[in-house]
N, C-alpha and C positions, 0 to 999 in steps of 0.2 A: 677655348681653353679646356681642357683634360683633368679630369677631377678624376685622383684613384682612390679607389674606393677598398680598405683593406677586409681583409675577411670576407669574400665573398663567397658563398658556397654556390657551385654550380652543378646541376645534375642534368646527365642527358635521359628521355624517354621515348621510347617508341611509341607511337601512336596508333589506335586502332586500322588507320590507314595505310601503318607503315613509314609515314614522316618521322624524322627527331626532329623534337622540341626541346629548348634547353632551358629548364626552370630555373630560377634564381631567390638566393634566401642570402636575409643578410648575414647570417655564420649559420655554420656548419652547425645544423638542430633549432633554427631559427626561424624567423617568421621569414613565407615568403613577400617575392615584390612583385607585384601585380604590374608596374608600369613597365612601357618598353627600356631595356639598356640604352644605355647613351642622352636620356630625354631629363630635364629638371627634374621630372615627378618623379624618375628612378630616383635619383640623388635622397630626394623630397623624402621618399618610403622609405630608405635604409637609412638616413640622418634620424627620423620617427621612431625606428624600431631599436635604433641604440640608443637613443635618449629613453627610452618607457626600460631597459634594460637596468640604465643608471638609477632609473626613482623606485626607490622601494615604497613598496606597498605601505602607506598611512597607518599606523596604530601596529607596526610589527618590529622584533628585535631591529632589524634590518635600517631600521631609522636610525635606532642608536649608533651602532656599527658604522652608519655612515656621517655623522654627526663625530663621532670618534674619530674616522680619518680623517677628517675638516679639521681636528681643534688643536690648536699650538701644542698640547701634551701629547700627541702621534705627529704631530709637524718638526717638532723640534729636539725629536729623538735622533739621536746617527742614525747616515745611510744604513749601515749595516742593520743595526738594532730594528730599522723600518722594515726592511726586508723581510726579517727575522718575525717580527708580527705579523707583519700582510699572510705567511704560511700560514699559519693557526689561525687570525680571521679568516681565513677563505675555509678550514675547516668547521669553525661556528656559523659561519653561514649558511654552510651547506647542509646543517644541523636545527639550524633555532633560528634562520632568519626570518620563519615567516612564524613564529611565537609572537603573541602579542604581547604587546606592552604591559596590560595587566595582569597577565600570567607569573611576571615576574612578582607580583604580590603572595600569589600561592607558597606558601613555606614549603609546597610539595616539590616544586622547581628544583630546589636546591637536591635535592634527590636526583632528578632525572640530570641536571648537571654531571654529576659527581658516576651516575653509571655511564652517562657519556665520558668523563675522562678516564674510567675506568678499563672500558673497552679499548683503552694505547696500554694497558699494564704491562703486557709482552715487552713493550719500550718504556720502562719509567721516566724516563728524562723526557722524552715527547707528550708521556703525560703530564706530568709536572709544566712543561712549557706552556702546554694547549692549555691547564688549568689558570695558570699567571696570565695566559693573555684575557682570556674570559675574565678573570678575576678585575683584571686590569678595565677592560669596557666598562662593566661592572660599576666601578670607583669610581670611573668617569661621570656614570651617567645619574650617581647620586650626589655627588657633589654639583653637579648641576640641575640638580631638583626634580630629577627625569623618575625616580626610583625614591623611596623611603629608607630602602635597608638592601645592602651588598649580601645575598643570595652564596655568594661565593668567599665571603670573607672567614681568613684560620682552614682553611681547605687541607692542609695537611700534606706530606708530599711519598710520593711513591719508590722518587729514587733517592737511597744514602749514598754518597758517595766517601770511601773510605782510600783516603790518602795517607796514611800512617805508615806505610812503609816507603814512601811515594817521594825519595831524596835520593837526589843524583848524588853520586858519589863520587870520588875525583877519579877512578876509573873509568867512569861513565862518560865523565866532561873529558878526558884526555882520547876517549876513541871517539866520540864525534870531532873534538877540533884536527885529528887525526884524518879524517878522510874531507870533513865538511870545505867548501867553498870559503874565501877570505869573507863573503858577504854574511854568510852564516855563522862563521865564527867570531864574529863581531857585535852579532847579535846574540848570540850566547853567552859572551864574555859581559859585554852592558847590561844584561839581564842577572848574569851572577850577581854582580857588583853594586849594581844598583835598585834589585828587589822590586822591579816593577812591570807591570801589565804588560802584555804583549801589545794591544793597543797604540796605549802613552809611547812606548819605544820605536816603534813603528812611525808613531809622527814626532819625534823628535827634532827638533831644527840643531842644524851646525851652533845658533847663535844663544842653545842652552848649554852650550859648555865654555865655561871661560875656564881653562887650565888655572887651579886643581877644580874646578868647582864645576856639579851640573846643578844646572834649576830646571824646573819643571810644574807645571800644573797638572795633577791627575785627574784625567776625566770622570772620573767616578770620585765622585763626592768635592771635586773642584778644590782638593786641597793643594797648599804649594809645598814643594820638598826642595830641599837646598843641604849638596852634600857633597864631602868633598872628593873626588873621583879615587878610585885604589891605585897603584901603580902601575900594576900592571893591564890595567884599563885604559891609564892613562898613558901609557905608552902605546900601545895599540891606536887609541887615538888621533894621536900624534903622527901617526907614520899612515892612516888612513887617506886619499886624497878624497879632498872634498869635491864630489862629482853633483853634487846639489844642494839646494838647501835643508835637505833632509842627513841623518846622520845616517839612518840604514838605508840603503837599495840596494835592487836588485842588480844582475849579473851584466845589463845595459846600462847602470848608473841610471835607472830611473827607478823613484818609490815602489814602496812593495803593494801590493794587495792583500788582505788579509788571507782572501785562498792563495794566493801565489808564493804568500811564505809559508802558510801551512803545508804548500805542497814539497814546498824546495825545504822547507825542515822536517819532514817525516821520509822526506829519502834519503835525506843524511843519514838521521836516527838508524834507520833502516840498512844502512850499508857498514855503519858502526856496531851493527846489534844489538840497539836499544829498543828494548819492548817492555813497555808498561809504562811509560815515564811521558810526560809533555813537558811542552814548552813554558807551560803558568808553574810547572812544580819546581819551576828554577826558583818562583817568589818565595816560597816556602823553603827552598837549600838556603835560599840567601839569610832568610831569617836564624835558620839550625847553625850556619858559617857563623856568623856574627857573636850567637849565643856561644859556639865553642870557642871563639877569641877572645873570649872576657866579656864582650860587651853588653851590658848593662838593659835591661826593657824598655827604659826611654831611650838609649842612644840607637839601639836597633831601630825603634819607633822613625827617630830623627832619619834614619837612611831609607828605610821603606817606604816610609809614609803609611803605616800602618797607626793604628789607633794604639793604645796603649792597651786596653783590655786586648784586640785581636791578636799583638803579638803576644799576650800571655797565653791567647787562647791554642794559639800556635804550638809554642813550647809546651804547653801542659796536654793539652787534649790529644793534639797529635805526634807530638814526637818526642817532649821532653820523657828522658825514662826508657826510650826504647832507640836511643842511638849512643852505643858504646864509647866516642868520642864524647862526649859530655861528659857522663860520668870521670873516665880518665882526667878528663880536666879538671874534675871539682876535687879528684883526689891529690893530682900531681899540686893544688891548689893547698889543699891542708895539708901534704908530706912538705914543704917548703916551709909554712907555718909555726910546724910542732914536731916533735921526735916521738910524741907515745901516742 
């Protein structure tokens, strides 16, 4: 039987004689293998050399780290979210993996942390991430008695980001649904109307919409939202053929991927002439849409599934005050009321 063997680096050398000889290591910067190819003991040596790769060294960050990917709280993140970490662990590792354990005692750590994530400033947001994931091991490893005190905790963040003028406007939505694909502008339209994640809509099933009504559970923060669909949502839907048991796919009637819609919605955007704007700032039009109809903080609340404080925070912080539609509204509101 034939055992392959991946990652083998092979190098040729000439020998003082003039023979090639061809060395073998089990990766590319690895230890070599002394046994002949083809023989148990090759097998033997490079099954050795990648297991001693796996175990980190006794008494260093790198325990923790690996104790972290083991434990239901990085097991039971989404695919994507997993991913999304393992980038940033791989950059603490390559940083602090071989810190030891009682290092993390020193108050001084906390310093040398914080100029390591200092050093992504050019990218805030990569710092801010790389910080959260540290921060996160971190949390882990005091809650399981590894650590006395989280080194990293109130860390503070690098990137603001400023969405305040950051609302599609119905100009906006009529030149994408103008050029976009029937799959995209259906994901646009259920995004207007329904005020939610790109995520959650993405796995949508057919069997949360009972005309007029969607339900749903939001992944983030597990709450359930129950609402009754707009019409012109709800016609849209209705005339959609159901090609899965998913409500959005893609252009083959099969699910999106989160890059595959990213991709196939930033070349809409792109062919429409949207620039500045995403796809999450629909959650935020849909709360501005709502508040210009009359509706109410808690009724907003009931469609978004937003908290009660967040959609004030919404209205107040970022846009109540600086979208002229509102205002008209509260006017044309009191000239209806009163004559002076």
């Amino acid at each position: 039987m034939r055992v392959v063997l991946k990652g083998i680096h092979r190098v040729k050398r000439k020998l003082a004689n003039g023979e090639m000889k061809v060395h073998f290591y089990a990766w590319r910067g690895g230890p070599a293998i002394q046994a002949k190819p083809g023989t148990p003991e090759f097998v033997r040596e490079y099954h050795d050399a990648h297991a001693s790769l796996r175990q980190p060294r006794a008494g260093t960050f790198m325990t923790i780290i690996a104790q972290y990917k083991a434990a239901p709280e990085f097991i039971g993140l989404a695919a994507s979210t997993r991913r999304a970490y393992l980038a940033y662990i791989k950059l603490i590792e390559d940083e602090f993996g071989d810190l030891p354990v009682a290092a993390l005692a020193d108050r001084r750590v906390r310093g040398e942390f914080k100029k390591w994530r200092d050093s992504f400033a050019e990218t805030p947001r990569k710092a801010d991430y790389a910080w959260t994931t540290l921060a996160r091991v971190m949390s882990f490893a005091k809650d399981r008695g590894i650590i006395a005190t989280n080194p990293c905790e109130r860390g503070g963040r690098l990137y603001v980001a400023d969405r305040k003028d950051k609302i599609w406007t119905e100009e906006d939505i009529a030149a994408v649904l103008a050029v976009a694909s029937s799959e995209i502008q259906l994901a646009l339209v259920l995004a207007l109307w329904s005020g939610q994640r790109q995520g959650d809509l993405l796995r949508l099933p057919w069997s949360a919409y009972e005309s007029p009504y969607l339900r749903l559970r939001q992944s983030k923060g597990g709450r359930r939202v129950a609402m009754p669909a707009g019409a012109p949502l709800r016609a849209l839907l209705d005339a959609t053929s159901r090609r899965g048991p998913l409500i959005l796919t893609n252009t083959l009637g099969r699910p999106w991927t989160s890059d595959g819609f990213r991709t196939s919605w930033a070349k809409a955007c792109e062919r429409a002439g949207i620039d500045g704007l995403t796809f999450h700032d629909l959650r935020g039009t849909a709360v501005v849409r709502l508040a210009i109809a009359g509706a109410s903080v808690p009724q907003i609340a009931a469609v978004t599934g937003h908290s009660l404080k967040d959609v004030e925070a919404i209205l107040d912080a970022h846009y109540l005050g600086r979208d002229i539609q509102l205002a008209e509204a509260a006017v044309l509101k009191l000239e209806a009321r009163t004559k002076l």
